[in-house]
N, C-alpha and C positions, 0 to 999 in steps of 0.2 A: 680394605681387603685383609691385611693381616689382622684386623679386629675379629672378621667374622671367619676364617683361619683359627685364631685362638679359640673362639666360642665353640663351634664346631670340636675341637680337640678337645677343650673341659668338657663339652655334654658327652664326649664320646667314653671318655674316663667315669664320668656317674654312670655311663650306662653298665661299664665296665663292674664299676663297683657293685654294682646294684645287684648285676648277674651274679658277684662271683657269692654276695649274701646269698642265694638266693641256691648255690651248689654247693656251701662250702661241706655236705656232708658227701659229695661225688665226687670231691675235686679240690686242689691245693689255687688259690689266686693269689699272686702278688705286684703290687703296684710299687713302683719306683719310681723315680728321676733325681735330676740337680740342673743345676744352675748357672754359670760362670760371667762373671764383666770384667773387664782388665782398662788400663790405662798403660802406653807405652811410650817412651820416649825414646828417642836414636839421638847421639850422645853427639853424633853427626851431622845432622840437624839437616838430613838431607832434603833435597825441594822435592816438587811433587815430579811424577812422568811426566806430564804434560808441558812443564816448566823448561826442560830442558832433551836435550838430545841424548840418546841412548847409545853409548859407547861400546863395541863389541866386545870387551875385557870388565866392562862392568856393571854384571848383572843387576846390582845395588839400585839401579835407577826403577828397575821395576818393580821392586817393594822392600821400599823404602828402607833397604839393608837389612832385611828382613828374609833372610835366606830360606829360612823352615815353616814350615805348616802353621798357619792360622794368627800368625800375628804380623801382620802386612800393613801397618796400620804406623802412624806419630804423632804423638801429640795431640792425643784425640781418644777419648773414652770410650768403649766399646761394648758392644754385649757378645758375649761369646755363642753359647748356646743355653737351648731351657732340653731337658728330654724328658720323656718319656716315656717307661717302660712296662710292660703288662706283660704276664707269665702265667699261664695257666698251665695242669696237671692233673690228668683224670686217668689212675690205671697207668698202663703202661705209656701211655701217646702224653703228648702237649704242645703247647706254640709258644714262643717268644715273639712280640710286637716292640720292638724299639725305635723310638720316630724322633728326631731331632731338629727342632726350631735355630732358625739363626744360619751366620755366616759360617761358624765352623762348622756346622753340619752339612751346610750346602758345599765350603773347599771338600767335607769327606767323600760326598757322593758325586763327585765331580763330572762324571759320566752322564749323572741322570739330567731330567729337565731343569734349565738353569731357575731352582726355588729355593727359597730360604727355608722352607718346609720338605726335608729329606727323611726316608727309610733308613734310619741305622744297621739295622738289624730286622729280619722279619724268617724264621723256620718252624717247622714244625719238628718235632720229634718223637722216636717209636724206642722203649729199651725193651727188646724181648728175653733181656735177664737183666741180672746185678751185672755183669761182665761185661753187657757191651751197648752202646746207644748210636742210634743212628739219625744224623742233624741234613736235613734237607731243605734248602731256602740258602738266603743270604744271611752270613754272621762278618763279624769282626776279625783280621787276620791272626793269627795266630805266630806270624814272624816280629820277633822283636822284643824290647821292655816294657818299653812305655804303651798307652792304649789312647783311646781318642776321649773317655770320659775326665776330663780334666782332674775331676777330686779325687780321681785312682792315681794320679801322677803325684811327687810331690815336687820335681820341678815343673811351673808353668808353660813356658816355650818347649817348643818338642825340637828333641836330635834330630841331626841328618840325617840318622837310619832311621827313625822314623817316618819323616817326609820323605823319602826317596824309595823307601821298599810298598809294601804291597797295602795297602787299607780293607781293604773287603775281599771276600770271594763268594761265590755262587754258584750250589752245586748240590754236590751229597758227600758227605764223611760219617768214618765211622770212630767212635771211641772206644777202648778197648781198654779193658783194666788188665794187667799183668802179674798182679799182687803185689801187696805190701804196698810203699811208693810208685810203683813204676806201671807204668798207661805208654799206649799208642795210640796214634791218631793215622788213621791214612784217608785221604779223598780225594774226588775230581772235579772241576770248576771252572767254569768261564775262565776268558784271560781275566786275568789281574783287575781287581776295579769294576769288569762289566756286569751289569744286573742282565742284561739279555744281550747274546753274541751269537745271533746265526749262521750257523754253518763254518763258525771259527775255530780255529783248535782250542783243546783243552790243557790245564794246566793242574798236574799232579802234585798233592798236597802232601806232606808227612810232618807229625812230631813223635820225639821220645820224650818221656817224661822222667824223671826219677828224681830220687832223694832221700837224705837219712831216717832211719826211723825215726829219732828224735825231731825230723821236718826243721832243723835247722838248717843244714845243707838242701836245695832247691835245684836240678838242673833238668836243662831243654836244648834240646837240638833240632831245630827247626828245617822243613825246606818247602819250600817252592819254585816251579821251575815245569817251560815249556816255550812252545811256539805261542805269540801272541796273535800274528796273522802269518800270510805266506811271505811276508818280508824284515819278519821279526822274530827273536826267541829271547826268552831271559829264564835264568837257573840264580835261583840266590840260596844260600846256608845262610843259617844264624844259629848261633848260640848263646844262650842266657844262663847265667848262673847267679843267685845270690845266698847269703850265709848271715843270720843272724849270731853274733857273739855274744850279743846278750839283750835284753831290751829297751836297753840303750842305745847298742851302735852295732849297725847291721853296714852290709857291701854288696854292690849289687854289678854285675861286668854283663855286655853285651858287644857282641862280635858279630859284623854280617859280611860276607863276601858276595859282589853279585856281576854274573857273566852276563855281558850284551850282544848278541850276536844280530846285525843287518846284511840286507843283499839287496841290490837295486831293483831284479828282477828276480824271477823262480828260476832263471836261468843261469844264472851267475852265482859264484860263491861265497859262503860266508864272512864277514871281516868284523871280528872279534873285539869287546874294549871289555872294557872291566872298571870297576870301584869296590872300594871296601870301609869297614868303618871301625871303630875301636870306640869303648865305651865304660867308665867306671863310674860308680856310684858312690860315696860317702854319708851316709845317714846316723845322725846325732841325735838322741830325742831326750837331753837333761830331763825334761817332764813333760807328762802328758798332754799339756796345753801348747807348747814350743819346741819345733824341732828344725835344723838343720840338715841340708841338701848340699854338695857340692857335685856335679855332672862334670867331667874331664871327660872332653869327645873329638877326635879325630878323623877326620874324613881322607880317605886317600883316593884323590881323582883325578891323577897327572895327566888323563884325557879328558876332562870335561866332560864327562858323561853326562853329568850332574849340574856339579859345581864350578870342582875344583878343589886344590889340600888346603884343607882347613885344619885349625887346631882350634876350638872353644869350650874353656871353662866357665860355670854357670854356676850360682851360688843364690840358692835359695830359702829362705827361712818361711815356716809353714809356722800362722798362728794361730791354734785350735779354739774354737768355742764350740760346744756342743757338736751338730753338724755343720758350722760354719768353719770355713779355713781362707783365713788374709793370707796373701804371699807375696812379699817386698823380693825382688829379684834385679841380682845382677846378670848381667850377662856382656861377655870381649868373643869377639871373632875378629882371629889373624890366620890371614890364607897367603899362601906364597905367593900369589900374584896378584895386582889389583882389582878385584871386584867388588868393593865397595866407595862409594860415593861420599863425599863431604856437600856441605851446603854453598860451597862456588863452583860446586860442579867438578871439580879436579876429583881424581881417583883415587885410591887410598887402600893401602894391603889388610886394614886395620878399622873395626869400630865398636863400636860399644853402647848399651842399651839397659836402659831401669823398667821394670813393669812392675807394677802394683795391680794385683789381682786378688779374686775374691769366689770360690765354688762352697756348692751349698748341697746336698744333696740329702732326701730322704727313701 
């Protein structure tokens, strides 16, 4: 099945190609993707689910101390994802097609039917000037640092603000240039995550953009934030900032705050939790072949919304060849109460994890 899944995606890409020879005097085409495999170890060598009984203080049993998005996995080689991307541009209008093979593509689109062949991304778009564009479809969220194409990241495992805010929306936005640096974004969009939500509420979208003329200084202020259904709402801010000092050594900080509001019924009142997240970036690049990563991230969830407070520092070295990038990773999570698992099964505030990883992209 996945053979003829593949075959089907390559003849769809030649056909792809073929058209875009075939306009390139009407119209801009570009093809893209990458890659990713990893191998991870838990330092904790915890057993499988199945092996043992799930303790309500320690979430750890269900992957495999593996708290954040897409590396659920021990002691065991992996394929991340392959993607896919097509972009066309004719005039004012165009589409973007982003479609992602594999397990991380299918954890992204989690809502959709359970395939290992998921829609990343799929809009069309209209700019009826230089000033402003308007993106109709499903895109990628716009809260947050990090992104779901691995080789845009340069640590491997992704933050808890990452895994815990928003992955997708589904809608229409508008972009808007400001001059100079600075752009708005405002839209409206399914709840959080949904490609189709009938008769659900909506969930209103905004970013600001700006930064120094020199584009050394970078910042964003994100939000999203509404009712999910009639017994749910969630409002989150984020903020992104980073600052290249030289091209060597840049800094990159992310801040997200996010309000959870439930009620049992439509009849009954709201009861309020909250989480938030802290986030600093450290980037080393002695030369252009080797560069260094250190992630310091803090989770603050004294109600379990989530998690739970976590504090993990993550240390990663990116080894460039060409389009290839190897990435040896460390990675410690110490949370103030036991949620993570050891290999006899006893709880543990504390573990720790190596991944060796590899994204490729052209």
């Amino acid at each position: 099945m996945l053979q003829k899944i593949l075959a089907t995606g390559v003849a769809a890409s030649l056909c792809a190609v073929s058209f875009a020879q075939d306009t390139t005097k009407k119209g801009t085409f570009t093809l893209s993707g990458n890659l990713d495999a990893y191998y991870r170890y838990n330092f904790s060598n915890p057993p499988h689910p199945s092996e043992a009984p799930t303790p309500p203080t320690a979430p750890g049993y269900l992957n495999y101390n593996s708290p954040t998005s897409f590396t659920a996995t021990h002691n065991s080689f992996e394929l991340g994802m392959a993607s896919i991307k097509a972009e066309y541009t004719k005039g004012k209008a165009g589409v973007v097609i982003d479609l992602g093979f594999g397990r991380r593509a299918e954890e992204f689109a989690y809502n959709d039917a359970n395939t290992r062949l998921a829609i990343k991304q799929a809009y069309v778009t209209f700019a009826p000037s230089d000033a402003i564009k308007f993106s109709f479809g499903s895109w990628a969220t716009h809260v947050g640092y990090e992104v779901l194409d691995p080789y845009l990241n340069r640590n491997y495992s992704m933050s808890y603000m990452f895994s815990y805010g928003p992955f997708s929306h589904t809608g229409i936005k508008a972009d808007i240039a400001l001059g100079g640096a600075s752009s708005l974004m405002v839209g409206i969009a399914n709840p959080t995550d949904y490609r189709s939500a009938p008769k659900a509420p909506k969930t209103v979208l905004a970013q600001f953009a700006t930064g120094s003329s020199d584009e050394k200084l970078k910042a964003y202020l994100n939000f999203a934030g509404g009712k999910q259904d009639d017994l749910t709402r969630v409002y989150q801010g984020d903020v992104v900032l980073t600052y290249a000092f030289s091209d060597k050594f840049s800094m990159g900080y992310n801040g997200t705050y996010q309000s959870v509001g439930t009620r049992a019924t439509t009849n009954t009142s709201w009861e309020s939790s909250k989480w938030w997240g802290s986030a600093l970036y450290f980037n080393v690049d002695p030369t252009d072949y080797f560069g260094l990563t250190l992630r310091t991230e803090y989770l603050g969830d004294k109600d379990h919304v989530k998690f739970g407070n976590v504090f993990s520092p993550t240390l990663s070295a990116n080894f460039k060849v060409d389009n290839l990038t190897i990435i040896p990773e460390f990675r410690f999570d110490s949370a103030k109460d036991e949620l993570f698992v050891k290999k006899s099964g006893d709880v543990t505030k504390s573990t720790g994890s190596f991944i060796l990883a590899a994204t490729y992209h052209f």
